[in-house]
C-alpha positions as CSV (number, residue, x, y, z in Angstrom):
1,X,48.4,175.7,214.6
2,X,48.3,172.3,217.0
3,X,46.8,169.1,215.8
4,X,44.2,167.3,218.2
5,X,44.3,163.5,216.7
6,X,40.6,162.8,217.2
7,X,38.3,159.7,218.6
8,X,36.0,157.5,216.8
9,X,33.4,159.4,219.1
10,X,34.7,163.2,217.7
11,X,35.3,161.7,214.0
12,X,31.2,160.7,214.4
13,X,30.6,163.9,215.3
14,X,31.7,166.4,212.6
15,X,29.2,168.2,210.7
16,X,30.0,169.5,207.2
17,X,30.6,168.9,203.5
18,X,26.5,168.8,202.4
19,X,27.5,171.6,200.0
20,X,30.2,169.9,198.1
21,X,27.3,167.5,197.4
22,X,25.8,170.1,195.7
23,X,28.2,171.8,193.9
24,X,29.2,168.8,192.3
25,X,25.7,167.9,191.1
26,X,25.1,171.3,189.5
27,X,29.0,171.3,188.0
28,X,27.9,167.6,186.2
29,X,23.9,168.9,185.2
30,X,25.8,172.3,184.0
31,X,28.3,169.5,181.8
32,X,25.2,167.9,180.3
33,X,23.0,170.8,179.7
34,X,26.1,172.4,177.5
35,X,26.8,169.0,176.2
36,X,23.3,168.8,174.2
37,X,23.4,172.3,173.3
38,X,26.8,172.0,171.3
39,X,24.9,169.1,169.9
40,X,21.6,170.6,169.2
41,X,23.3,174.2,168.2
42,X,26.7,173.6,166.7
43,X,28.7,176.4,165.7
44,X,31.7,176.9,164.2
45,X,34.8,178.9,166.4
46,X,35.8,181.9,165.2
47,X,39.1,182.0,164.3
48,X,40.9,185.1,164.2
């Protein structure tokens, strides 16, 4: 594979990375949501 070191006009122009936007949204909502349901619904591990 060659590398092309682009221009300020090609760096302008690349499209891409609205989906990392997202996932990272939904991974901190998903955080919160299961942070107040350990609090709301504790339960103890099983162990063993």
């Amino acid at each position: 594979m060659i590398l092309k070191e682009l221009n300020n006009t090609e760096l302008e122009n690349i499209n891409g990375g609205g989906a990392t936007l997202w996932l990272v949204l939904g991974g901190i909502g998903l955080l919160i949501v299961g942070i107040l349901d350990g609090y709301r619904n504790p339960t103890k591990c099983n162990n063993g």
